[in-house]
BAKOLPA-972980 format. One record per residue (C-alpha): residue number from 1; residue in three letters; x, y, z. Coordinates in Angstrom, 2 decimals. Layout:
BEGIN
SITE pos code       X       Y       Z
SITE NUM  ALA       X       Y       Z
...
REM end
This chain:
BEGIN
SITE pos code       X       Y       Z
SITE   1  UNK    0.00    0.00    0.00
SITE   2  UNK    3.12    2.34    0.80
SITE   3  UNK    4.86    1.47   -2.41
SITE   4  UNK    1.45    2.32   -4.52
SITE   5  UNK    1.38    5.53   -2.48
SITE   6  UNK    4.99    6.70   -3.42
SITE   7  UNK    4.45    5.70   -7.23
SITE   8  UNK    1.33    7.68   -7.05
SITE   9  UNK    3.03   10.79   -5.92
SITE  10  UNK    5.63   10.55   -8.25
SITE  11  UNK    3.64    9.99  -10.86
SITE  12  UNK    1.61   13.60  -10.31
SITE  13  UNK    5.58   15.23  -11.03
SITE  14  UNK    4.40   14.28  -14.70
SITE  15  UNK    0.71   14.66  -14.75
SITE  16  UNK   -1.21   17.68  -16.73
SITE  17  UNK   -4.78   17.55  -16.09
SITE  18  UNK   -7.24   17.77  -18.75
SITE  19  UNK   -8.26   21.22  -19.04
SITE  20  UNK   -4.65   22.33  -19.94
SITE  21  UNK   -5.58   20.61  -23.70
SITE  22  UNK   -9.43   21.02  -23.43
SITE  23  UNK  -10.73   24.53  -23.24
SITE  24  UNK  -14.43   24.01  -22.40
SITE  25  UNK  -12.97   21.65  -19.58
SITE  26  UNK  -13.70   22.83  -15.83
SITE  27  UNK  -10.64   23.57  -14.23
SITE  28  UNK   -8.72   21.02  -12.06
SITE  29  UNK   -7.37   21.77   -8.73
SITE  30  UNK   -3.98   19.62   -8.47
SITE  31  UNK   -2.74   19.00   -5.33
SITE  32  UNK    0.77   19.73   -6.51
SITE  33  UNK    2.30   21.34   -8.83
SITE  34  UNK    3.71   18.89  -11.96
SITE  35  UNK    8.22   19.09  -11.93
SITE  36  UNK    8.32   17.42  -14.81
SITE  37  UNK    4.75   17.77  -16.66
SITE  38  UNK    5.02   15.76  -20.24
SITE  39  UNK    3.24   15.19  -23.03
SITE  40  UNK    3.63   11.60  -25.01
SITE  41  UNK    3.76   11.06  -28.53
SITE  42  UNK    3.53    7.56  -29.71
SITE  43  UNK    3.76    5.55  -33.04
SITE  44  UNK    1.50    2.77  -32.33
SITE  45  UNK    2.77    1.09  -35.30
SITE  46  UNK    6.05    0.93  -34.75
SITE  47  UNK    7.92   -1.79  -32.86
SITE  48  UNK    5.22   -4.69  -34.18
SITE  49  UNK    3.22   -4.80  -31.00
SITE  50  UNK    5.17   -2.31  -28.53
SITE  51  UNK    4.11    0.55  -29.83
SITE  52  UNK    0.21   -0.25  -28.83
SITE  53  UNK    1.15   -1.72  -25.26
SITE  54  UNK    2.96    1.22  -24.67
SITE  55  UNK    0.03    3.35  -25.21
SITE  56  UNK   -2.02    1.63  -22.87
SITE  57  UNK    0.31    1.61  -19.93
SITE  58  UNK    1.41    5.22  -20.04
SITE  59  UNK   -2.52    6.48  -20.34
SITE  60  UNK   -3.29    3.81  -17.20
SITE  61  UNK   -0.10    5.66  -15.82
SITE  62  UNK   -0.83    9.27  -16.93
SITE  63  UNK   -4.16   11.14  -17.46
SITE  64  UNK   -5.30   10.07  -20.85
SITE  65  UNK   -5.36   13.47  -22.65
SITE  66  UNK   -1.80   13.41  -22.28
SITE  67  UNK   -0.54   10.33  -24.25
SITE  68  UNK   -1.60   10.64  -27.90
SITE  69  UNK   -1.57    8.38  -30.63
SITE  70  UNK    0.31    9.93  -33.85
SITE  71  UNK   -2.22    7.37  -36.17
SITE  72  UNK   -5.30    9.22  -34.40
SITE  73  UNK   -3.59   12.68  -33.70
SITE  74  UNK   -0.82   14.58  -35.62
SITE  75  UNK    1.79   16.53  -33.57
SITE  76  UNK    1.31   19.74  -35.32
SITE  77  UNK   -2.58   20.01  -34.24
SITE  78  UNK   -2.37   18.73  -30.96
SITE  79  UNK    0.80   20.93  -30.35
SITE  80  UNK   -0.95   24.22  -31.88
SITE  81  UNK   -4.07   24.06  -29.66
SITE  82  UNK   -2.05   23.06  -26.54
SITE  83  UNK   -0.04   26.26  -26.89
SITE  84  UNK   -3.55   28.09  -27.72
SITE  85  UNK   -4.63   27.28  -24.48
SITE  86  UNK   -1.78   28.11  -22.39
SITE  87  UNK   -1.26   30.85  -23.52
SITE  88  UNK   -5.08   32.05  -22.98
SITE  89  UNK   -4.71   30.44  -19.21
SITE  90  UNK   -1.64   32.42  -18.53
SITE  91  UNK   -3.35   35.63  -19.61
SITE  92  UNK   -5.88   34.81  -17.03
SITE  93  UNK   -3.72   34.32  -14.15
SITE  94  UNK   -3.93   30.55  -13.93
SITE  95  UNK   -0.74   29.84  -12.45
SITE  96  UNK   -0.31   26.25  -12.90
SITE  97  UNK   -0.72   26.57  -17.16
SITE  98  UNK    2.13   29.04  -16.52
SITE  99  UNK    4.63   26.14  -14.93
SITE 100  UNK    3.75   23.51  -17.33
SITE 101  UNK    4.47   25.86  -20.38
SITE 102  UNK    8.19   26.54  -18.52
SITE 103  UNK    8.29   22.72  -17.43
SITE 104  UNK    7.01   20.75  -20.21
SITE 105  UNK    9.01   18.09  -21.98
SITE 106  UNK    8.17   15.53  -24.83
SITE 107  UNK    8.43   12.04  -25.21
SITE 108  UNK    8.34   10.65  -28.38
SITE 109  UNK    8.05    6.75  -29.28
SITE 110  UNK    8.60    5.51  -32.80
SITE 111  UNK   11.61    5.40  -34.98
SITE 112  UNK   13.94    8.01  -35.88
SITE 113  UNK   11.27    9.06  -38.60
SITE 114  UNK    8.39    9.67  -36.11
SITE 115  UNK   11.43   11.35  -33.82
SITE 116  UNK   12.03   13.42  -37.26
SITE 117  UNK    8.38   14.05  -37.84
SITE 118  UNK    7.76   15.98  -34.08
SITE 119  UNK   10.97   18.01  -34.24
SITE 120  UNK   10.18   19.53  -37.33
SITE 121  UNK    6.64   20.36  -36.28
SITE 122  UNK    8.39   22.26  -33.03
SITE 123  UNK   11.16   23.72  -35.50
SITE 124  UNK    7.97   25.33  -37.25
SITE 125  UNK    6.83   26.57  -34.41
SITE 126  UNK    9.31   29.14  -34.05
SITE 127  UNK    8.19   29.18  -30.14
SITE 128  UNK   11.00   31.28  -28.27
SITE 129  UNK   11.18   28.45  -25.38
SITE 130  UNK   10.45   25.06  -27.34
SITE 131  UNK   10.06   22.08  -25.28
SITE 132  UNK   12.98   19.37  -25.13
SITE 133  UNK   12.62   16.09  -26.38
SITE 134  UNK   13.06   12.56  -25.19
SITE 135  UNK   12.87    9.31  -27.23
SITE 136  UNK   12.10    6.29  -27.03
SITE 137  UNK   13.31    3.75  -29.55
SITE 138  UNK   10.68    1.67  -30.78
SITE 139  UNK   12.19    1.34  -34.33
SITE 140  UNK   14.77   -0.33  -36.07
SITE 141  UNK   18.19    1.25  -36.13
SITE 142  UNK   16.92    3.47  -33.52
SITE 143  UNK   20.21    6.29  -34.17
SITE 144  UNK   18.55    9.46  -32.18
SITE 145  UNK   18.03    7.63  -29.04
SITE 146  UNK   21.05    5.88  -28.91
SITE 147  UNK   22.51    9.24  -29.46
SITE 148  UNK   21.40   10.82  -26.79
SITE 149  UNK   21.77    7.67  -24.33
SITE 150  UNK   17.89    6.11  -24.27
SITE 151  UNK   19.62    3.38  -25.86
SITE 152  UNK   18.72    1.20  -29.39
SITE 153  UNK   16.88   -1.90  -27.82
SITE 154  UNK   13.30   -1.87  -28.36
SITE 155  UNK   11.84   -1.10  -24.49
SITE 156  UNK    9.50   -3.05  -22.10
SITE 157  UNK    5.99   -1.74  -22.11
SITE 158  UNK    5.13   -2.73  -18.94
SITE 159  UNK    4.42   -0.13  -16.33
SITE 160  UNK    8.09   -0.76  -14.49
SITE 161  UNK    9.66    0.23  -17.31
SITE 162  UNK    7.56    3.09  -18.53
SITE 163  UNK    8.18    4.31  -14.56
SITE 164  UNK   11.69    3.83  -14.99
SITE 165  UNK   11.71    5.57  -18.12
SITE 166  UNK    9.66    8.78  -17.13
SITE 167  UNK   12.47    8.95  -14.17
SITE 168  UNK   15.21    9.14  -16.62
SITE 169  UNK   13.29   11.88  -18.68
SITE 170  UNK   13.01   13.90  -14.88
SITE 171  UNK   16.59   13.73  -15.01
SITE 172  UNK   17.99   13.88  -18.46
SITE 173  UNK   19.56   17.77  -19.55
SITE 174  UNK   18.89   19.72  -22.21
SITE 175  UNK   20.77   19.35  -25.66
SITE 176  UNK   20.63   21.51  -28.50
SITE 177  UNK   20.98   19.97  -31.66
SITE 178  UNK   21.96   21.46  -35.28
SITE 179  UNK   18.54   21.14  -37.54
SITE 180  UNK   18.92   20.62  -41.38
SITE 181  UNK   16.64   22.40  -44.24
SITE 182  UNK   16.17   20.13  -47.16
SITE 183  UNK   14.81   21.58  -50.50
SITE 184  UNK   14.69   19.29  -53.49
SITE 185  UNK   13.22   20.68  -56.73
SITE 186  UNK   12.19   18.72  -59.77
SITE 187  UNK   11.91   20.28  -63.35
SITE 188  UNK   11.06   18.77  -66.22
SITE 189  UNK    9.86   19.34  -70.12
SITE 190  UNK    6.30   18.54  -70.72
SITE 191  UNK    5.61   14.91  -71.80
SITE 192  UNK    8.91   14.17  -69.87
SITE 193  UNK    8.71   10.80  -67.47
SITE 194  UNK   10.19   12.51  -64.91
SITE 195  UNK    7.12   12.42  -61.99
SITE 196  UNK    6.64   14.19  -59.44
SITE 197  UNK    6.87   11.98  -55.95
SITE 198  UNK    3.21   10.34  -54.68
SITE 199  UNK    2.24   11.31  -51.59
SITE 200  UNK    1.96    8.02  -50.12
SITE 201  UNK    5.65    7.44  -50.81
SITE 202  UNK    6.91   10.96  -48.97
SITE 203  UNK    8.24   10.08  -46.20
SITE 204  UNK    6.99   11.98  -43.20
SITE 205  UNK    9.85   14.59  -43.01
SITE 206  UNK    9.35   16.13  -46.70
SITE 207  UNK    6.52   17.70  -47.68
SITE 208  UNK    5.20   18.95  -51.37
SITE 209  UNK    5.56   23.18  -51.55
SITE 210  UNK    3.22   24.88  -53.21
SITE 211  UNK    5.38   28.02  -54.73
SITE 212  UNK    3.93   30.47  -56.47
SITE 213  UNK    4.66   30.91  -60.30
SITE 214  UNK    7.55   33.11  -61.45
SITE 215  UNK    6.96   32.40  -64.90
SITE 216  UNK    4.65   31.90  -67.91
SITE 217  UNK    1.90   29.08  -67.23
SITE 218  UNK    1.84   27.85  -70.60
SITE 219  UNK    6.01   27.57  -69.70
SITE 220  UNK    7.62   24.36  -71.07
SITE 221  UNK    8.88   23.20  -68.06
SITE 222  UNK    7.00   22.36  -64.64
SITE 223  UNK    8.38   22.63  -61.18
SITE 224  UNK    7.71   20.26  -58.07
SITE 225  UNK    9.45   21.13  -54.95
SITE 226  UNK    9.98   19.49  -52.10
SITE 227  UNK   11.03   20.08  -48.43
SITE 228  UNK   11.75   19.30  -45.14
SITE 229  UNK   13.98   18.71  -42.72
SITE 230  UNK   16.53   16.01  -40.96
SITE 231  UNK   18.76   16.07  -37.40
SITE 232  UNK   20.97   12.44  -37.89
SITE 233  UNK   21.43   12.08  -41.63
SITE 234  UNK   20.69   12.18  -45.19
SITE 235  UNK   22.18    9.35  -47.33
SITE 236  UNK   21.80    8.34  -50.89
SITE 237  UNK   22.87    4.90  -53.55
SITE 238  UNK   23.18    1.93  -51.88
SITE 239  UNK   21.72    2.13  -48.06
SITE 240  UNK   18.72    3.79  -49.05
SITE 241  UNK   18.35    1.33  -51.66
SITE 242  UNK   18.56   -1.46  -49.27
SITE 243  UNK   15.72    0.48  -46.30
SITE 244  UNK   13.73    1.57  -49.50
SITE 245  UNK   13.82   -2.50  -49.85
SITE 246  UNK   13.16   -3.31  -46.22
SITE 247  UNK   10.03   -0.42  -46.28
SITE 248  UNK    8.28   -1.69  -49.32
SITE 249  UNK    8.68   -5.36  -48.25
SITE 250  UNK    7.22   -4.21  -44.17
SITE 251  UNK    4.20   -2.59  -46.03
SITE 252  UNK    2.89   -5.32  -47.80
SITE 253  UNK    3.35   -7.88  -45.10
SITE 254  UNK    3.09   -5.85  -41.83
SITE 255  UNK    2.94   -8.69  -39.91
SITE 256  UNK    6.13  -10.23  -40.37
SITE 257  UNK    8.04   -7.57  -38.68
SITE 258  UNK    7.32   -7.98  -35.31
SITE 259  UNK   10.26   -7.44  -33.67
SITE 260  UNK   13.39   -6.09  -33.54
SITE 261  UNK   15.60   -8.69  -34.05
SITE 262  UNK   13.92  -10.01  -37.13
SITE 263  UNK   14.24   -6.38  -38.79
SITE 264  UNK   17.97   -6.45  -38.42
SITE 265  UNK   18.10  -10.06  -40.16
SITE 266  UNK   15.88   -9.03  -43.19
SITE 267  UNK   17.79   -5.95  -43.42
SITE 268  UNK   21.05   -8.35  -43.68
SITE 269  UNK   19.20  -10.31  -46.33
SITE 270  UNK   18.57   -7.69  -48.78
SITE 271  UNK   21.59   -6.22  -48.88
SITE 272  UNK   23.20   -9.82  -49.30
SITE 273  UNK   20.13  -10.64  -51.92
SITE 274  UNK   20.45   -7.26  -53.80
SITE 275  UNK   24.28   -7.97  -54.57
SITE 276  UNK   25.70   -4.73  -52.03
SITE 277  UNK   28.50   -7.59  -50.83
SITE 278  UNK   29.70   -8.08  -54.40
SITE 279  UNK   28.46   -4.32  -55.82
SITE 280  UNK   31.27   -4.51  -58.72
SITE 281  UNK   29.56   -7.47  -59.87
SITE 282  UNK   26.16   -6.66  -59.30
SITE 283  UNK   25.45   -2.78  -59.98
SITE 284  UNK   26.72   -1.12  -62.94
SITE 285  UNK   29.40    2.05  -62.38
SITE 286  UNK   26.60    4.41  -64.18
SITE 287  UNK   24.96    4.14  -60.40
SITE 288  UNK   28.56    5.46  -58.34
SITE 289  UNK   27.29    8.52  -57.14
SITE 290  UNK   30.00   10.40  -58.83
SITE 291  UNK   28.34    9.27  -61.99
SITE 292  UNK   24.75   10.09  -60.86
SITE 293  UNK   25.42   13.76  -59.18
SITE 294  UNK   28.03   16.42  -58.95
SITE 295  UNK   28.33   17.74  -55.36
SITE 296  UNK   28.46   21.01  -54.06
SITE 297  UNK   29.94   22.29  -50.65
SITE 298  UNK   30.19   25.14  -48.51
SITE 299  UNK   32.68   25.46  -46.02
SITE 300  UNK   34.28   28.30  -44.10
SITE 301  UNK   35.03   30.67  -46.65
SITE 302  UNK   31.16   31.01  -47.69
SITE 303  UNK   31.52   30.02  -51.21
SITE 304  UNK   30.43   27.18  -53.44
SITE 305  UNK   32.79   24.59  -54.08
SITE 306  UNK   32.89   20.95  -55.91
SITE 307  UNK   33.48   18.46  -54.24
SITE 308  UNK   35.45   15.12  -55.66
SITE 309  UNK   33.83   12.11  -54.83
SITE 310  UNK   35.95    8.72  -55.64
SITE 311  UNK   34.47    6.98  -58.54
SITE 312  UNK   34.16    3.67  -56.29
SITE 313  UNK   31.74    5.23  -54.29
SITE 314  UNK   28.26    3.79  -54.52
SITE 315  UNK   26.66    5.74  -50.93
SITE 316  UNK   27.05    9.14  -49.66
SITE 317  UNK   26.09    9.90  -45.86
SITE 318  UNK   25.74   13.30  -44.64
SITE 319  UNK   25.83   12.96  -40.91
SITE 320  UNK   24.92   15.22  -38.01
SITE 321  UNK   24.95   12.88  -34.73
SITE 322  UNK   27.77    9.80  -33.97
SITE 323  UNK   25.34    7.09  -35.19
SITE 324  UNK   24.11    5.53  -38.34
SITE 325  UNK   22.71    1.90  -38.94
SITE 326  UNK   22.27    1.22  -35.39
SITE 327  UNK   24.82    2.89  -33.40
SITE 328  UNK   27.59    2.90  -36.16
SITE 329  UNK   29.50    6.16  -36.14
SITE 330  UNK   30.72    6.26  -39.94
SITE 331  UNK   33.07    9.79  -39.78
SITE 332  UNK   35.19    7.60  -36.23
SITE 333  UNK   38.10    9.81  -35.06
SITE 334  UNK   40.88   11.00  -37.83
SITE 335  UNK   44.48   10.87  -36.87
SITE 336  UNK   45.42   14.31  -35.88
SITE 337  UNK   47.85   14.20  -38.88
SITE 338  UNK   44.53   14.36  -41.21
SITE 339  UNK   42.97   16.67  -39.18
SITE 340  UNK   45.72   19.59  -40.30
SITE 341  UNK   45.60   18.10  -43.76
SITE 342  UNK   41.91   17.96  -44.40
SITE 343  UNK   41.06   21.36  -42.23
SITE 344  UNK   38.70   19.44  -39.91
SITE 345  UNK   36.90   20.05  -37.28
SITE 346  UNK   37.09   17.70  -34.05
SITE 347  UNK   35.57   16.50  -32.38
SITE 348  UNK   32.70   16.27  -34.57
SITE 349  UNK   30.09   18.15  -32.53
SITE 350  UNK   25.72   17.87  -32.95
SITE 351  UNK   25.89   21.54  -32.48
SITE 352  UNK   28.46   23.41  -34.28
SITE 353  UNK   26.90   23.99  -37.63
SITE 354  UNK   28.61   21.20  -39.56
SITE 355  UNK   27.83   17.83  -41.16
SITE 356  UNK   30.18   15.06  -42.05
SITE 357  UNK   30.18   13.63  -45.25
SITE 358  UNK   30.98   10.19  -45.60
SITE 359  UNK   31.47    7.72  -48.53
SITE 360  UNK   30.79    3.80  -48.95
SITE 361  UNK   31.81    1.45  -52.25
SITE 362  UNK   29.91   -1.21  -51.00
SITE 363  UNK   28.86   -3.77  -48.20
SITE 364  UNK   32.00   -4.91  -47.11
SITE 365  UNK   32.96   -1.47  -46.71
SITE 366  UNK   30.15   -0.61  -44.37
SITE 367  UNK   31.21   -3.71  -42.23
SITE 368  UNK   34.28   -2.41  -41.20
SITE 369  UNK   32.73    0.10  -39.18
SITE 370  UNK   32.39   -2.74  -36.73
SITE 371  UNK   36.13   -2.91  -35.90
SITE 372  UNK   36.91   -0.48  -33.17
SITE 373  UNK   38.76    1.82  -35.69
SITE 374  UNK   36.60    1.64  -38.70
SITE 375  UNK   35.46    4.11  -40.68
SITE 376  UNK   34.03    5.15  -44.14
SITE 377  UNK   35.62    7.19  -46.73
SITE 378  UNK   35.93   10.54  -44.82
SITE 379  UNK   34.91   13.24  -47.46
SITE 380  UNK   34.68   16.57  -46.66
SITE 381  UNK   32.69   18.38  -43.46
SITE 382  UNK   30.08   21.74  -44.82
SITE 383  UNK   27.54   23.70  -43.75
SITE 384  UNK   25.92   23.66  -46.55
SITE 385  UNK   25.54   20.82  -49.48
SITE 386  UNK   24.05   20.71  -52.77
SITE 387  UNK   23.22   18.01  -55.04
SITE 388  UNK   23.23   18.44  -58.58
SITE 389  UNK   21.86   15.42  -61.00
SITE 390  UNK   23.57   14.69  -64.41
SITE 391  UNK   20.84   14.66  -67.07
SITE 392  UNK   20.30   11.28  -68.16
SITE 393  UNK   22.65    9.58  -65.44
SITE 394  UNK   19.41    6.83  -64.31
SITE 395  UNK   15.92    7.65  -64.26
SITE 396  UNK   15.97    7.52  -60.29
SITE 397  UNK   18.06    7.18  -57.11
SITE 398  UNK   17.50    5.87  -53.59
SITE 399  UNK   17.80    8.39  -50.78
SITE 400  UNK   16.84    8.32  -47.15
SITE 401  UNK   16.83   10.31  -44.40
SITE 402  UNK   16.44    9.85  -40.59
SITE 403  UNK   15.69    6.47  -41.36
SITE 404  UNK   13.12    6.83  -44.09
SITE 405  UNK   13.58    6.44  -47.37
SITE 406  UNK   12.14    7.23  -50.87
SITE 407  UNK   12.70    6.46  -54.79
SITE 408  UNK   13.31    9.37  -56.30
SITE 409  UNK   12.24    9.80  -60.15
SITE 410  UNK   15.40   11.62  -62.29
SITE 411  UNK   14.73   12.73  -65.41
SITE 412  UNK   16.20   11.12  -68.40
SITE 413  UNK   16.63   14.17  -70.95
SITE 414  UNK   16.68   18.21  -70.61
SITE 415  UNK   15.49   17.71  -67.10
SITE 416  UNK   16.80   18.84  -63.83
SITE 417  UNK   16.71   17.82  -60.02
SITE 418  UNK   18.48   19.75  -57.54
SITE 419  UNK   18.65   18.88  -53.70
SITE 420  UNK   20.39   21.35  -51.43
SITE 421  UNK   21.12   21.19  -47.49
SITE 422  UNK   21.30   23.97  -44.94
SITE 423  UNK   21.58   24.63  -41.96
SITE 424  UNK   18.01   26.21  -40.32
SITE 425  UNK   18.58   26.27  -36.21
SITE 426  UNK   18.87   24.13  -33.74
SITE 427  UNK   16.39   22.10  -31.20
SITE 428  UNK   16.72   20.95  -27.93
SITE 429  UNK   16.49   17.03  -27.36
SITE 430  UNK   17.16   15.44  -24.13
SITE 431  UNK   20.01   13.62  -22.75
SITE 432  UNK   21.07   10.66  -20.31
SITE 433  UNK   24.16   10.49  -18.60
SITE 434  UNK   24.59    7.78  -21.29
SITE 435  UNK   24.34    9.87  -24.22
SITE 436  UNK   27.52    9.94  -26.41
SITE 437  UNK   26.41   13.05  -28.84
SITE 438  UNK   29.04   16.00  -27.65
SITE 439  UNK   28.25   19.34  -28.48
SITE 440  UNK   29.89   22.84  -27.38
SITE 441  UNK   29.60   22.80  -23.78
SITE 442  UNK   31.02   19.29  -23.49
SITE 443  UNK   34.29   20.07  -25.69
SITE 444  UNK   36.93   22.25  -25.43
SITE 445  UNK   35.83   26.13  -25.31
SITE 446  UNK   38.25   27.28  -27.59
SITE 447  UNK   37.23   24.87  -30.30
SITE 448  UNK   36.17   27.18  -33.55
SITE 449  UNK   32.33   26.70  -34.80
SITE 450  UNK   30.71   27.45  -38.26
SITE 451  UNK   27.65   28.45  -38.07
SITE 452  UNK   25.78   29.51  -41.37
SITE 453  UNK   24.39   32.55  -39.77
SITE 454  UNK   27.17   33.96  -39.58
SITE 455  UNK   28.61   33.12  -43.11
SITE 456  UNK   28.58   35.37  -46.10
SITE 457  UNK   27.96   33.92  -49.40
SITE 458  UNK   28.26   35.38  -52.65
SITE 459  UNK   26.77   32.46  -54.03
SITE 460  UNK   23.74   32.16  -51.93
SITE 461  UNK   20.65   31.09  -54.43
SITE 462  UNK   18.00   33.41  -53.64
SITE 463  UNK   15.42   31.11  -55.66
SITE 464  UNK   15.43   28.33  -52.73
SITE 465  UNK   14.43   31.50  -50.15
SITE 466  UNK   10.96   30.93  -50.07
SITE 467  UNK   11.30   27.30  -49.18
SITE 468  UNK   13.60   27.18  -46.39
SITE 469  UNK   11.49   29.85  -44.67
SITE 470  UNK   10.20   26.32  -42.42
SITE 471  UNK   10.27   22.14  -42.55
SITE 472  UNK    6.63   22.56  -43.86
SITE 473  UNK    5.94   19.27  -40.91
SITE 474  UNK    3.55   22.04  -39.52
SITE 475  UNK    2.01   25.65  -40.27
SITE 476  UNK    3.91   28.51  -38.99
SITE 477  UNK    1.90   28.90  -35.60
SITE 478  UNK    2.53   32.20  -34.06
SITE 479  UNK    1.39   33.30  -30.62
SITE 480  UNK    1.87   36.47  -28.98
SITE 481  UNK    3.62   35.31  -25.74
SITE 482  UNK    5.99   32.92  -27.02
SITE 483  UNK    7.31   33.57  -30.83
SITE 484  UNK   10.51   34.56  -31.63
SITE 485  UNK   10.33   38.28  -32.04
SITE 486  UNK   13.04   38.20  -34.87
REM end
């Protein structure tokens, strides 16, 4: 009886009653005032069946109107009338809406996707205090929670664990974390079989823009942009070839991917089935991604330049955080010899403004990041990237990011797709004492940042402006007590 009375008190550090998301609710007296008040997020298809027990035990554990389930509820709607409230309450004195909107955390369950999906509804935002985010990792590779120390096994769903859990989230500190702007734009002659991307196969962190025409209607060529955003990585060739695999196959036969185990042997299996251990053999050199793209970066000096990628290379990873492929860290630690040679910055931080860009020629390659030393083809760290598809090169390419991935349609005469990557801000995510993501405050002081902001480009191309004004996960909510002014 003692030990149900302590759980129940520390269970009201987390609770938010209901009238904080319902507005014609009567107002709740709590007895205390929440420490640690949180709102959950889950992906009740992810993790086979996990994702649904989950959802049961935290809303036995929690008041229901707290714990949402992202197949029922998007994040951007449930987010924008939860701030609508608050801020409504604190206009009208009510003192506890004022501590949850200083308090509040998030706790996201899915894969890095559905992680993906809610931090680029809170980039769009643009709230000057956004809340922090934990995760848990109910998906396969599971790279953003094993980042930040919530570790890459799927969890227990029983309502130990979920305790457990919210204790760790109590606890955890405050991260910030670099965000990346995606904008990929698709133009193509009439008649040309260059198609835009269905909306069924988007994955959840790009989204179709809408822009506005510059030009004649009647124009010969047509113009589909896409956006969005990632905060681990954006990859192209042959791993997104393999997870585009892995995807398809998981939609059409749901339920043989039921656990997490079983995911990482099927994803083994098409990469041995689709020839990735023998890729000279198997995939023709028109597919290297020298052959498919030339590559753009910007470093330092604020200026465009290309960037030579080996012919051999058949996968391109731009990474933010130390782990791809379940807790593989693909840039590993250069000699300090290479680190004068190359210009690099190290440690790689999650916060300084900079991805790495790494290359792969094939399967084998990718295993040897399982030696304690391994590491792919280290090419280049930027701030910004750009992507720029030879005409006729293939009439698509595989790319993925945070985890999900998409065939993208290239066209095959006077075509063009472009895909650039910026920098847009940072977020906050939360951290365990296990995390092993390092930004600013955990290296050296004196260690020199790049931040975009504060770059100059002559070279800047005003005609992406409009898109990377947001992710597009979410419309740009603003409220009078808590927008960025700027």
């Amino acid at each position: 009886m003692e030990n149900n009375v302590d759980r129940n008190n520390m269970l009201k550090e987390f609770y938010i009653p209901t009238y904080i998301f319902v507005p014609e609710s009567p107002v709740e007296h709590v007895s205390q005032i929440p420490t640690c008040p949180v709102i959950v997020f889950i992906n009740t298809k992810s993790g086979g069946q996990l994702g649904r027990n989950l959802i049961v035990t935290y809303r036995k554990l929690l008041n229901h109107a707290q714990v949402f389930d992202l197949l029922d509820e998007a994040p951007d709607k449930v987010l924008h009338k939860l701030y609508s409230n608050l801020e409504r309450l604190k206009h009208g004195g009510d003192a506890l809406a004022s501590e949850i909107h200083r308090r509040l955390r998030l706790i996201v369950a899915g894969g890095d996707g559905t992680a993906g999906w809610l931090l680029g509804v809170i980039s769009d935002l643009k709230l000057v205090h956004p809340p922090p985010v934990a995760t848990v990792p109910l998906g396969t590779g599971n790279n953003l929670p094993y980042s930040f120390g919530w570790g890459k096994r799927n969890p227990g769903t029983d309502q130990d664990s979920v305790i457990s859990f919210l204790q760790l989230v109590r606890e955890a500190r405050e991260m910030n974390i670099d965000s990346w702007h995606i904008v990929m734009r698709m133009q193509s002659p009439k008649g040309s079989p260059c198609d835009p991307i269905a909306p069924p196969d988007l994955p959840h962190s790009l989204h179709a823009f809408r822009r506005v025409p510059k030009t004649d209607p009647q124009d010969m060529e047509y113009s589909y942009t896409y956006r969005g955003g990632f905060w681990n990585y954006f990859s192209m060739g042959m791993d997104a070839q393999v997870s585009y695999a892995f995807h398809s196959e998981r939609k059409l036969h749901p339920e043989k991917f039921q656990n997490q185990l079983s995911n990482q042997k099927t994803y083994l299996k098409l990469a041995c089935t689709q020839g990735w251990f023998c890729a000279s053999l198997f995939h023709p050199m028109s597919r290297n991604i020298a052959c498919l793209s030339k590559v753009k970066i910007m470093k330092k000096s604020g200026k465009w330049e290309t960037l030579e990628i080996p012919q051999s290379i058949r996968s391109i990873v731009c990474l933010n955080l130390p782990s791809f492929s379940g807790g593989l860290n693909p840039w590993g630690t250069p000699s300090r010899r290479k680190q004068r040679k190359r210009d690099l910055v190290m440690p790689p931080l999650v916060d300084d403004g900079l991805l790495e860009i790494v290359g792969f020629k094939d399967a084998w390659h990718g295993l040897v990041l399982l030696s304690p030393k391994g590491h792919g083809t280290r090419l280049a760290q930027a701030h910004r990237v750009r992507f720029e598809f030879l005409r006729g090169a293939a009439d698509h390419a595989y790319m993925r990011m945070d985890g999900e991935p998409w065939k993208q349609p290239l066209p095959t005469d006077d075509g063009k797709v472009v895909v650039e990557i910026s920098h847009a801000g940072q977020v906050k995510m939360l951290a365990t004492r296990d995390c092993i993501a390092k930004g600013i405050h955990e290296s050296c002081p004196a260690i020199s940042t790049v931040h975009p902001e504060s770059s100059s480009s002559d070279d800047t191309d005003d005609d992406f402006e409009e898109e990377r004004r947001n992710f597009g996960a979410a419309l740009s909510f603003r409220y009078t007590g808590d927008v960025n002014k700027q």
